[in-house]
C-alpha positions in Angstrom: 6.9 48.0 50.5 7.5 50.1 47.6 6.3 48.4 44.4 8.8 48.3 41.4 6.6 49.5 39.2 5.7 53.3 38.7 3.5 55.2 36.3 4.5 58.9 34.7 1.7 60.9 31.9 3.7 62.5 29.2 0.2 64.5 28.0 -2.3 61.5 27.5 0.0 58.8 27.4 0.7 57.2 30.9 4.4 55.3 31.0 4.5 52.2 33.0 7.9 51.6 34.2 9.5 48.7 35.8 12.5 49.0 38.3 13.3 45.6 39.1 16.8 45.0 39.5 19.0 43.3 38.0 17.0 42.3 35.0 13.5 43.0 35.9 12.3 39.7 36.5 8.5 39.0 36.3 8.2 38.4 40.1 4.9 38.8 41.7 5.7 42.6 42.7 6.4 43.0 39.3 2.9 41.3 37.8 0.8 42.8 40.0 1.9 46.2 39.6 1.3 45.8 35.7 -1.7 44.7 36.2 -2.5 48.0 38.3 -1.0 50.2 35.8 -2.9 48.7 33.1 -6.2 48.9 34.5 -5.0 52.6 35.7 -4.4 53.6 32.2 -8.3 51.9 30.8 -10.2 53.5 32.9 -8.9 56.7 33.3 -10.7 58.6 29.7 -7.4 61.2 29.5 -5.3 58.4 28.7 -5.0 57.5 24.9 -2.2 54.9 25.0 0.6 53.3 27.3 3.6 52.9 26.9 5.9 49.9 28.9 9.0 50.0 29.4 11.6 48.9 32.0 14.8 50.9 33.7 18.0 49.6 34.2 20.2 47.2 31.6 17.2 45.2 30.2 13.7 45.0 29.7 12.1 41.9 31.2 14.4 39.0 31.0 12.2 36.3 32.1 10.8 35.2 35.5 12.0 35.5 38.5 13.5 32.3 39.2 13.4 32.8 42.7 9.9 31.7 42.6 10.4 28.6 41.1 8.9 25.7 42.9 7.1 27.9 45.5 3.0 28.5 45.5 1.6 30.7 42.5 0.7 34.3 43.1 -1.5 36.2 41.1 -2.0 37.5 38.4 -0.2 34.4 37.3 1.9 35.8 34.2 -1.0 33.8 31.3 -3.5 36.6 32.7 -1.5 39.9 32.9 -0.1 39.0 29.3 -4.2 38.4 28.5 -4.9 41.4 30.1 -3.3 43.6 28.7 -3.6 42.3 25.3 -7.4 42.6 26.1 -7.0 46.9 26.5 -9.3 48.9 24.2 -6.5 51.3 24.3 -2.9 50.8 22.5 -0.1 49.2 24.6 3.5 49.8 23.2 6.5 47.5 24.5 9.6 49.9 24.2 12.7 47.0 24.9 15.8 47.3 25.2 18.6 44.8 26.1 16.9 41.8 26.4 12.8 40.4 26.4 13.4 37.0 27.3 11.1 34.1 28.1 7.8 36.1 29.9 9.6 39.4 29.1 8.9 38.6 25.1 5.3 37.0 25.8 4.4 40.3 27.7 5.6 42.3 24.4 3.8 39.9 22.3 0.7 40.8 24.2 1.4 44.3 23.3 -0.5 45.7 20.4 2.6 47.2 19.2 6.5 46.9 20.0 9.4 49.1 19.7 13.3 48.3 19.7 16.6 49.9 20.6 19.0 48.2 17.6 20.9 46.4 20.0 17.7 44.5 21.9 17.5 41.2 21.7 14.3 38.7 21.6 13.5 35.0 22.7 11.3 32.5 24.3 14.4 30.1 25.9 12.3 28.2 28.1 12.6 25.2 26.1 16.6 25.1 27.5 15.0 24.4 31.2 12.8 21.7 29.4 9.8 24.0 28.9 7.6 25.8 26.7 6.8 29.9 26.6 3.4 29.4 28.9 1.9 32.4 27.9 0.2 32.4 24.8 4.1 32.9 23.5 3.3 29.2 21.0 0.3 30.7 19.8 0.9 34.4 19.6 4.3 34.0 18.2 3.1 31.9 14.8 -0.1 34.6 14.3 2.8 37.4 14.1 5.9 36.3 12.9 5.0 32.7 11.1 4.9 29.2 11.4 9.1 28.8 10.7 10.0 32.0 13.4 7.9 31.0 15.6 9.6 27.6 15.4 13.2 28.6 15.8 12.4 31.1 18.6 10.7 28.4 20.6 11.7 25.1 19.6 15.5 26.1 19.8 15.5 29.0 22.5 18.0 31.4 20.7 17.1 34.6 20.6 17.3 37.3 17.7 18.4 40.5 17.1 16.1 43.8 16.4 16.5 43.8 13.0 15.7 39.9 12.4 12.6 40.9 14.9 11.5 43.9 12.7 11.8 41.2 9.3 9.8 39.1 11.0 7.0 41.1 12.1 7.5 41.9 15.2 9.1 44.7 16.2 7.2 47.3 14.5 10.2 50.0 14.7 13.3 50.4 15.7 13.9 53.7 17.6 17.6 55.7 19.1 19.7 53.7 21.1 19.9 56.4 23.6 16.1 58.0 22.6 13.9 55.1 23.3 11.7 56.4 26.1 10.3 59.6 24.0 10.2 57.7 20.7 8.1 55.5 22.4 6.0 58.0 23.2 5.8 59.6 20.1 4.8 56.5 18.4 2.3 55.6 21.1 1.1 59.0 20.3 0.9 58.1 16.3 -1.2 54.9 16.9 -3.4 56.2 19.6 -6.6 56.8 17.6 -6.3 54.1 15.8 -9.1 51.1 16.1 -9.3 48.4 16.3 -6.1 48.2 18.5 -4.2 44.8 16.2 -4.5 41.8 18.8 -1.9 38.7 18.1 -4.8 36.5 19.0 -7.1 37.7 16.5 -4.4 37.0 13.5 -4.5 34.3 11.2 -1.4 31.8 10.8 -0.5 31.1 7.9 -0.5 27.6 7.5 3.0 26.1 6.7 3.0 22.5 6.7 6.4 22.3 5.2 8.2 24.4 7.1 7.4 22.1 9.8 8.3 18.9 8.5 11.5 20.5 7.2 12.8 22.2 10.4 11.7 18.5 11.9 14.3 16.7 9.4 16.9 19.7 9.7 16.7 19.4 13.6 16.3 15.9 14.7 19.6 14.9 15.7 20.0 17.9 17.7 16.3 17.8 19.5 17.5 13.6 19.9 16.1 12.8 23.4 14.5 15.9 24.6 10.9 16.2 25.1 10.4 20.0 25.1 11.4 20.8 21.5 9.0 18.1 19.9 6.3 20.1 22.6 6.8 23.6 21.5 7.0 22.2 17.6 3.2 20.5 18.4 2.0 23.8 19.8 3.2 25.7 16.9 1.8 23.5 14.6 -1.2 23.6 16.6 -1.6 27.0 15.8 -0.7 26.7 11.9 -3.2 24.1 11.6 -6.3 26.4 11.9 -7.2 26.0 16.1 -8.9 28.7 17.5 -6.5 31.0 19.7 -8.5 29.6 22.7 -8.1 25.5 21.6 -4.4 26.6 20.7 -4.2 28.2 24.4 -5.5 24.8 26.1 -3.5 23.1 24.0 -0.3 24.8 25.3 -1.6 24.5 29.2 -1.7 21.0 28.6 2.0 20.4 27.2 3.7 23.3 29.6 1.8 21.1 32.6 3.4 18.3 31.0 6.7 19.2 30.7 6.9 20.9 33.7 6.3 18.0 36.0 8.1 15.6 34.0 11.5 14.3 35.0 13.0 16.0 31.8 12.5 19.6 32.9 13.0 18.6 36.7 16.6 17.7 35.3 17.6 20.8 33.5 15.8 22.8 36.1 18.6 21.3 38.2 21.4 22.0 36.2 20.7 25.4 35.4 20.5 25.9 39.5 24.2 23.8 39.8 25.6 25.6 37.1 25.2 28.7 39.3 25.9 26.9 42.5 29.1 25.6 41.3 30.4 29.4 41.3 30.6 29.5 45.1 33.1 27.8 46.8 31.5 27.3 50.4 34.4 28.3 52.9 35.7 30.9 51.4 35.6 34.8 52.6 33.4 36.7 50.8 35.7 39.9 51.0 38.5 37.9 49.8 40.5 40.0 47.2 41.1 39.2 43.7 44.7 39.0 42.4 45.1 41.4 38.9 45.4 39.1 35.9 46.7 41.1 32.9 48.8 39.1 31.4 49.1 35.0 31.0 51.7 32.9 30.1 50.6 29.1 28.4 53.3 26.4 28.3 53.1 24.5 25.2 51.4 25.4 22.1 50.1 21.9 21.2 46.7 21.1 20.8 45.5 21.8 24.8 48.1 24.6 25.4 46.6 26.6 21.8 43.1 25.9 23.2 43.5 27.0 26.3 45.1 30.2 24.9 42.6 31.0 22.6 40.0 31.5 25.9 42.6 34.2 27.2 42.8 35.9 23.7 39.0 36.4 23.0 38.3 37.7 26.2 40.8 40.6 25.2 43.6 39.1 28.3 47.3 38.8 26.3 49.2 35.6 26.1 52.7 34.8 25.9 53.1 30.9 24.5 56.0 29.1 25.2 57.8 25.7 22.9 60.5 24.6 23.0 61.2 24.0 19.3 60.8 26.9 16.3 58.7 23.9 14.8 56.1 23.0 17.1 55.4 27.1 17.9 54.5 27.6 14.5 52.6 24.3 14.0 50.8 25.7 17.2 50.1 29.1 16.6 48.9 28.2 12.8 46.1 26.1 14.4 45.0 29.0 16.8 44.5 31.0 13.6 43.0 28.7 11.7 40.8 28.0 14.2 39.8 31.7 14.4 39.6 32.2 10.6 36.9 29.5 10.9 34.8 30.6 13.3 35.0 33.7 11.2 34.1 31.8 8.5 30.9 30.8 10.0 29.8 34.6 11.1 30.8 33.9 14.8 33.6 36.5 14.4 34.7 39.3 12.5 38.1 39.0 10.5 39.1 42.3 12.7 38.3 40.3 16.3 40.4 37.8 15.0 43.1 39.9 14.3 42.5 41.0 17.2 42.7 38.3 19.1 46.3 37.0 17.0 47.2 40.7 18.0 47.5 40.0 21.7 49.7 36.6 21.1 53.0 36.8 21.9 55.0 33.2 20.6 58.5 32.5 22.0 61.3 30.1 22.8 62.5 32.1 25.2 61.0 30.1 28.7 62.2 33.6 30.7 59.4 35.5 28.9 57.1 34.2 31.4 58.7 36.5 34.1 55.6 38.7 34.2 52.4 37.1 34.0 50.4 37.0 36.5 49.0 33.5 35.8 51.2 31.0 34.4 49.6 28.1 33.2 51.4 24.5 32.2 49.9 22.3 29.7 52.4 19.7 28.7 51.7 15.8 28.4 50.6 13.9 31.5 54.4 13.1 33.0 54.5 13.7 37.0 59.0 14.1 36.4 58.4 17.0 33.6 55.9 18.9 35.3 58.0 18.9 38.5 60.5 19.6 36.3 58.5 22.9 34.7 57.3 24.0 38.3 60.8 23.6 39.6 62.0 26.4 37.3 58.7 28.5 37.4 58.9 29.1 41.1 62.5 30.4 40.6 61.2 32.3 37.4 58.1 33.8 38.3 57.3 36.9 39.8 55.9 37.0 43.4 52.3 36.8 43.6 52.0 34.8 40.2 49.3 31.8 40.4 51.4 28.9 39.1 48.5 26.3 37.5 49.3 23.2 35.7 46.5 21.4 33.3 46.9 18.3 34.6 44.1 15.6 34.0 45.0 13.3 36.5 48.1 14.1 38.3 48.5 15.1 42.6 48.4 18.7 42.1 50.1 18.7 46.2 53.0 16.6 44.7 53.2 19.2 42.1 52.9 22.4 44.5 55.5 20.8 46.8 58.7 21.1 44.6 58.3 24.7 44.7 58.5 27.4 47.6 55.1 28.8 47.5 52.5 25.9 47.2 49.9 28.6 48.1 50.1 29.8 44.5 49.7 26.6 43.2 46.3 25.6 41.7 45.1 22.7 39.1 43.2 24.4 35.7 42.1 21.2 34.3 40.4 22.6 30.8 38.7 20.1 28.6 39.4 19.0 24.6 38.8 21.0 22.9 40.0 23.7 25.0 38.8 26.6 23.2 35.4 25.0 22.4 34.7 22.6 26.0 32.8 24.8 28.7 34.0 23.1 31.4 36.8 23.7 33.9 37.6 21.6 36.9 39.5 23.7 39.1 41.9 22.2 41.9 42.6 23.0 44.9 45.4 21.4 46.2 45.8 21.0 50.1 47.8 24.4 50.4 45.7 26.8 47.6 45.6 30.0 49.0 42.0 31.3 48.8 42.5 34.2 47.0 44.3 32.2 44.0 40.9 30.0 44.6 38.7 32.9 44.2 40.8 34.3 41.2 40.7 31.7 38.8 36.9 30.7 39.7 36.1 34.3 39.0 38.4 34.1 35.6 36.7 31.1 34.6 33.4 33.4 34.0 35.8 36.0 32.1 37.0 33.0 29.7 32.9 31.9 29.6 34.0 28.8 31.4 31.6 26.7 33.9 34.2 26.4 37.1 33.7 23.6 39.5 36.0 23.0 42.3 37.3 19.6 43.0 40.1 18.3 45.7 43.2 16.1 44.9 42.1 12.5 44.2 43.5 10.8 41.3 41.3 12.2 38.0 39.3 14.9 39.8 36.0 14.7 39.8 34.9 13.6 35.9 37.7 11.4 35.1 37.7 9.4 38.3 34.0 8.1 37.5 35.2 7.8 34.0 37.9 5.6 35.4 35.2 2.3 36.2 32.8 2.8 33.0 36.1 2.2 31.1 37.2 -0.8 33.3 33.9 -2.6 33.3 33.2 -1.6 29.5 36.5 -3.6 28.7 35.5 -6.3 31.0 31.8 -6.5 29.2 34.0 -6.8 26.1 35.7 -10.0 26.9 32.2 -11.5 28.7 30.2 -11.6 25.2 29.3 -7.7 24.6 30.7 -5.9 21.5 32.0 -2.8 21.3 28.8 -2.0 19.5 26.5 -3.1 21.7 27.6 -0.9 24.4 28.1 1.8 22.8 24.3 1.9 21.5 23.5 1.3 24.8 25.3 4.7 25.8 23.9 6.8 22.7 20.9 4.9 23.4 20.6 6.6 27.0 22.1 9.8 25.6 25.3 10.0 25.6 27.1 12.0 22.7 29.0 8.5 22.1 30.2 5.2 23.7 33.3 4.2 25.5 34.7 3.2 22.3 33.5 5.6 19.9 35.2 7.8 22.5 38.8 5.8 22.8 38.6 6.2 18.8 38.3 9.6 18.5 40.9 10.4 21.3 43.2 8.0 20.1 43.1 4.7 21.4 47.2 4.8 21.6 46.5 7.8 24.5 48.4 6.5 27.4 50.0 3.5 25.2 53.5 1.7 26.3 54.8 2.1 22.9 55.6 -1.5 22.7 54.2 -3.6 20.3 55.8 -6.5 21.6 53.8 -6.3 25.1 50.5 -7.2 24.7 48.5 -7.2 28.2 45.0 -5.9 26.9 42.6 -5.7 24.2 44.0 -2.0 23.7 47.1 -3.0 23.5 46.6 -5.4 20.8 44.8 -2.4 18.9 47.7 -0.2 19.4 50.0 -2.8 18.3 48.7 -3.0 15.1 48.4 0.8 14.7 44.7 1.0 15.3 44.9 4.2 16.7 41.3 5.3 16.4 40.1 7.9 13.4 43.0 9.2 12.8 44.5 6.1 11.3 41.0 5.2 10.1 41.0 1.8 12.5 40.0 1.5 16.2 38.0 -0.2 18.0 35.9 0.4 14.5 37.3 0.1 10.7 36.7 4.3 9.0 36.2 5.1 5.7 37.7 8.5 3.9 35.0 10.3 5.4 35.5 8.9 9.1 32.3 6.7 8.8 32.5 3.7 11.6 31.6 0.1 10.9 31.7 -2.8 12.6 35.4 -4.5 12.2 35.9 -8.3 12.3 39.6 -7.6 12.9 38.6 -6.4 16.2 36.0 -9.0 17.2 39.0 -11.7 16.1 41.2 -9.8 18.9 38.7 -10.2 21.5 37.8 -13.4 20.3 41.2 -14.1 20.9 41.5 -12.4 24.3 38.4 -14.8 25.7 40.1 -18.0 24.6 43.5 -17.0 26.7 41.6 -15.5 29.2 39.6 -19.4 29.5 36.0 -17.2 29.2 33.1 -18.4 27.0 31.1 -15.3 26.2 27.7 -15.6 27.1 24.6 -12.9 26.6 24.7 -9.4 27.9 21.2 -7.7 28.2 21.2 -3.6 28.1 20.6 -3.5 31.8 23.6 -5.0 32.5 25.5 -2.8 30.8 23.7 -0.1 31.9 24.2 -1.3 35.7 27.9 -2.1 35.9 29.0 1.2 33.3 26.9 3.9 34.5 25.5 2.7 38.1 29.7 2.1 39.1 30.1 5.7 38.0 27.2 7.0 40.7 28.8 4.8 43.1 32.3 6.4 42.4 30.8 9.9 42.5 29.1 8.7 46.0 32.7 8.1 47.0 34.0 11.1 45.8 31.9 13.3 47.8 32.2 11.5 51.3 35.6 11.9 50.4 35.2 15.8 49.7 37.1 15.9 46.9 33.5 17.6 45.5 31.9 20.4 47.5 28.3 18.9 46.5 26.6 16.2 44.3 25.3 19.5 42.0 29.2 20.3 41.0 29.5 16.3 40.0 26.5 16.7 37.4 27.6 20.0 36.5 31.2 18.3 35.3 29.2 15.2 33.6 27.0 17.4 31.9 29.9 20.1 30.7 32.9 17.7 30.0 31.5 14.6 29.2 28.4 15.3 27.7 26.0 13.4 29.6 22.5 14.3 27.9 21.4 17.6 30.5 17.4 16.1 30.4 19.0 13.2 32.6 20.4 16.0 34.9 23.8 14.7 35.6 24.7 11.1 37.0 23.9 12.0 40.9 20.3 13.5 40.0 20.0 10.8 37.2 20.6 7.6 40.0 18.0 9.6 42.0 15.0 9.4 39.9 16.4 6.0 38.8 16.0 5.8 42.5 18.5 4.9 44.5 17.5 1.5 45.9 17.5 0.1 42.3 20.8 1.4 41.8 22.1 -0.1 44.5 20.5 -3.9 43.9 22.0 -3.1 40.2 25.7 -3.0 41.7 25.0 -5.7 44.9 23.5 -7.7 42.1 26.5 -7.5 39.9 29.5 -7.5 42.7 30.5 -4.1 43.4 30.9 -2.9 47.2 28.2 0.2 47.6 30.0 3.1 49.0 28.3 3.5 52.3 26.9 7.1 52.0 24.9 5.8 48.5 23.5 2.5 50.8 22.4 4.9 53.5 20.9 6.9 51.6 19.0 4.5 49.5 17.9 3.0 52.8 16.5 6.1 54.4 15.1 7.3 51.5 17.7 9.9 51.6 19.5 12.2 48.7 22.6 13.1 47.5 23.8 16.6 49.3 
C-alpha cells in the first residue's frame, strides 16, 4: 500500500509531504509515515532542516475520525508531535487552509511555522467534549499566552493567520500561491541556527487574571459542559509554573477523563448523526438533482423573511410575495435590518449585505412566481389557505418546480393532493428564527418524488442548514414529542407545581429554557381562539387577559422594561383558581417527577415515532432536539439521553406515573436492547 506521505530534497532541506485526501486526516498511515520522514531527515548529515507540509485543500485538519472507537495504532499522535519536536534539526510547518485539532498540535510541535494569509488555526476538540491531547494545553500557553491559549481551547474557534502571527505563532506569513518554496527558503534561513526554540522549553507567563476573567465572561455559555472547565484547568496548569512534563500528565489525566465520560460520548454522537442525517436510506445514489436558480417565498412575515434570508446569503435570488404594499415593506425592512446588524457585529460586510438585498426581488404580483424552481409557502398554520395557495401554485408553476410549504404541523399528503403533481410536493419545516435556527425538518410526504427529496436535502447544506427527514405524522419529528411535555407540564401545573419550578427543572437539566419561559417568548396567544369569553385552560385565561408573553411584558411571568421575568401572583391566582374548579388539592411535586412525566413522555413519543417510521433512525430524532429545540448536545439528544439514563428506569418512570410504554422502548429496555 502506498503510504500518503512522501519525501523530496530541495539541496539540504528534505520536504515531507502529506497526500491524504480529503483533508489529510492524522490516520495511522499518515503518523507513521511522519514519523519515518522525521527520523529520515535526523539522521541523514546532508539534511539541515525539514519542511512539512500537506497537498490538496488543507493542511492537517484533525484526526481521522474513522478511527474513532477502534484499537490505537502507533505512533499514537502525543509521540509523533514529541518526536518531532524532539529533532536537533529545524522542522517548519508550512499550512495552509486549515490545521485543526492534531493538525495544529503537530505545527505546535514544530520549531517554527509558516502561513498562507488565508490559513486558519484551532484546537476544536473541546466541541466533541474533549481536550487537544497532544501537548496542544501546554504548548499552546508557552507560545501564544495564558488568554490565546484559552480561547483556542476552551471555546474551539479557530483564528485567522494574522491573529496567529499576533499571537506568536505563526512566525510568517508567506504567498498564497508561493508557500512551498518560501518554506523552503525560510527553512533554509533558520537552518544553522541552535538551539532549535522548543514550545516545551518556554516559560508561561503567568496570568492569573486573564483566567478568572475569561471564567466570568464565559460561564453562562460553558453552563453544563465538562470539557471547557478541563481545557481552562490545563491551561492554568501550565500558567501556574508545572513543569511541561507535570503539565503533560496533567492533560492525560483530563483528556482520559473526558473521553470516557458520558459528556463526550454524547457529542461524539451528535457529530456522527449530524452527518448521518444527510443520507436518506432508500434513495438512488445516482439520482439527479433538479437546478435551483431561483426561489420564490410566500409571505414576507417573520418565517417567510427568515427563510429568505438563507437563500440570499448563499448568493440563490428570491422573489417574496404579500399580499398587501404594507406588510412587503414591513417585511423586507426586517430582512435588512437584520443584515445591517450582523454587519454591525463584523459578521458581514456592508457590500455582502448589499449584496444579498441585491438579489431580493419584492412583489404583489402572485404570477411572479412562474419561474422558480422552488417555490416555498410560509403562511400561518391554516390547512383551507394553504390548500388554497397550492391550488393556485400547481396551475401557476412551471413544470418541474418543487412546490414546499413550511408547515409546522399540518398533513403535507392532504396538502400535495389538491394539486396535480404530488410528486413535487415536499414539507420545508425551517425553525424561528429562520435565518438564525440550523435546523430543517424535511417532509416527505407519501408521493415525494426522490429526486425533489435529494434536492432539497442537498440545498439544505447550500443554506448551512442540518436536514433531517421526517414522514407525515402530525408535528413531524420535534414538535410531536413537544406535543406531551407541554400536556403534562400543564397538567403538573394544576397538581401543585409552578411554572417556576418546572422550568428550573428544565434549565436545570439544560435546556435553553422551560415550557413556559418558552410559551412566553413565542407568545402564549400562539394558536389562541381569540375569545376572551371561552375560557377552557390556564392559557386561555392568560390570553384573556392579554398575557401574551414578553411582548406584552405578562405571561405565564410578570416583565420589566428590560424583559426581566419574575414570579407573578396574578398567574398563581389563575391556577389557584383552575384547581378549585377542577376539585384538585395540589400536593408536592419532587424534580423527578417532573423530570419523568415531561421528558421521559417525550422518549416514549420519539419510541413511537420511529416504529412508526415517520424518522429514518433514533440519531435524526436527537439531531432535531439538539438543532430546533435546544436540548443541551452533552446529553446527546433525548434517544441517546434515555439510554445512558438507561432505559429500564425510563420505563418504571412512565409505568410508575401511568403512561402506556410504546412497545419497541419496553422491548428494548427488557433485552437490554438500543434505540436503532
Amino acid at each position: 500500500m502506498t503510504s500518503p506521505i512522501r519525501t523530496e530534497r530541495n539541496g539540504d532541506i528534505l520536504v515531507i509531504i502529506a497526500d491524504n485526501p480529503p483533508v489529510n486526516a492524522l490516520g495511522a498511515a499518515v503518523r507513521q509515515g511522519l514519523e519515518a520522514a522525521v527520523k529520515q531527515g535526523v539522521v541523514d548529515d546532508s539534511i539541515a532542516a525539514m519542511v512539512i507540509r500537506c497537498d490538496g485543500r488543507t493542511f492537517f485538519a484533525g484526526a481521522d475520525i474513522t478511527e474513532f472507537g477502534k484499537p490505537p495504532v502507533e505512533p499514537m499522535l502525543p509521540v509523533l508531535v514529541d518526536m518531532i519536536e524532539a529533532s536537533s534539526k529545524p522542522v517548519v510547518a508550512a499550512i495552509h487552509g486549515t490545521a485543526l485539532g492534531g493538525g495544529c498540535e503537530v505545527a505546535l510541535g514544530c520549531h517554527y511555522r509558516v502561513a498562507t494569509p488565508s490559513a486558519k488555526l484551532g484546537t476544536p476538540e473541546v466541541k466533541l467534549g474533549l481536550l487537544p491531547g497532544a501537548g496542544g494545553t501546554q504548548r499552546l500557553p508557552r507560545i501564544a499566552g495564558v488568554r490565546v491559549a484559552l480561547e483556542m481551547t476552551a471555546k474551539g474557534d479557530p483564528i485567522s493567520a494574522k491573529q496567529a502571527q499576533e499571537a506568536g505563532l505563526i512566525d510568517r506569513i508567506v504567498g498564497e500561491d508561493s508557500l512551498a518554496d518560501d518554506a523552503v527558503a525560510f527553512a533554509r534561513e533558520v537552518a544553522g541556527k541552535r538551539p532549535v526554540p522548543r514550545a516545551s522549553q518556554r516559560e508561561v507567563q503567568p496570568d492569573a487574571d486573564a483566567v478568572e476573567a475569561f471564567k466570568k465572561e464565559n460561564g453562562r455559555r460553558f453552563r453544563g459542559f465538562d470539557a471547557p472547565a478541563a481545557n481552562i484547568a490545563c491551561v492554568e496548569k501550565a500558567a501556574s509554573g508545572a513543569s511541561f512534563a507535570d503539565g503533560i500528565a496533567f492533560e492525560r489525566q483530563e483528556f482520559m477523563r473526558l473521553m470516557t465520560g458520558t459528556q463526550s460520548a454524547a457529542q461524539r454522537h451528535i457529530f456522527f448523526a449530524e452527518r448521518q442525517a444527510a443520507k436518506i436510506d432508500d434513495l438512488p445514489a445516482d439520482v439527479t438533482l433538479r437546478p435551483i436558480r431561483q426561489v420564490g417565498v410566500i409571505g414576507a412575515g417573520t418565517m417567510g423573511g427568515g427563510i429568505a434570508m438563507n437563500f440570499l446569503s448563499a448568493g440563490i435570488p428570491v422573489r417574496i410575495v404579500e399580499m398587501q404594499q404594507e406588510a412587503l415593506d414591513r417585511g423586507t425592512g426586517v430582512m435588512r435590518r437584520n443584515y445591517e446588524a450582523s454587519a454591525a457585529k463584523g459578521r458581514m460586510t456592508a457590500d455582502q449585505v448589499e449584496r444579498a438585498m441585491g438579489l431580493l426581488t419584492p412583489t404583489l404580483a402572485f404570477d411572479d412566481l412562474a419561474d422558480c424552481d422552488l417555490i416555498i409557502e410560509a403562511v400561518y398554520e391554516n390547512m383551507d389557505v394553504k390548500k388554497d395557495i397550492f391550488t393556485r401554485l400547481d396551475r401557476l408553476a412551471k413544470p418541474g418546480a418543487i412546490l414546499a410549504s413550511n408547515t409546522s404541523y399540518l398533513d403535507i399528503d392532504e396538502i400535495a393532493a389538491v394539486t396535480g403533481r404530488p410528486g413535487d410536493v415536499v414539507g420545508m419545516h425551517f425553525f424561528s428564527p429562520a435565518n438564525v435556527m440550523k435546523l430543517l425538518e424535511v417532509v416527505r410526504g407519501a408521493k415525494t418524488a426522490p429526486d425533489v427529496l435529494a434536492t432539497v436535502m442537498a440545498l439544505a447544506k447550500t443554506i448551512r442548514k442540518v436536514a433531517v427527514v421526517a414522514g407525515v405524522t402530525y408535528g413531524f419529528i420535534g414538535n410531536r414529542m413537544l406535543i406531551p411535555r407541554q400536556v403534562e407540564a400543564t397538567k403538573l401545573l394544576l397538581e401543585g407545581a409552578t411554572p417556576e419550578q418546572i422550568d428550573r427543572v428544565h434549565v436545570a437539566f439544560g435546556m435553553p429554557m422551560g415550557p413556559f419561559q418558552m410559551a412566553d417568548l413565542a407568545g402564549v396567544d400562539i394558536g389562541w381562539h381569540r375569545d376572551p369569553t371561552r375560557i377552557e385552560s390556564i392559557r386561555d385565561a392568560l390570553a384573556a387577559e392579554n398575557r401574551w408573553g414578553q411582548k406584552t411584558k405578562a405571561g405565564f411571568y410578570d416583565y420589566d422594561d428590560q424583559r426581566r421575568p419574575s414570579n407573578s401572583p396574578r398567574v398563581a391566582a389563575i391556577i389557584d383558581d383552575f384547581r378549585r374548579q377542577s376539585g384538585v388539592t395540589p400536593r408536592t411535586i419532587s424534580d423527578e417527577e417532573i423530570v419523568a412525566r415531561t421528558l421521559y413522555t417525550m422518549v416514549n413519543e420519539g419510541a413511537l415515532i420511529l416504529a412508526e417510521g415517520k424518522a429514518q433512525r433514533a440519531s435524526d430524532i436527537d439531531v432535531v432536539w439538539i438543532y430546533g429545540y435546544g436540548w443541551p448536545v452533552y446529553r446527546g439528544g433525548p434517544m441517546f439521553w434515555a439510554q445512558t439514563e438507561g432505559l429500564d428506569k425510563v420505563v418504571d418512570g412512565l409505568e410508575r406515573h401511568g403512561f402506556t410504554v410504546a412497545p419497541s422502548l419496553k422491548h428494548a429496555a427488557e433485552t437490554g436492547g438500543r434505540f436503532k
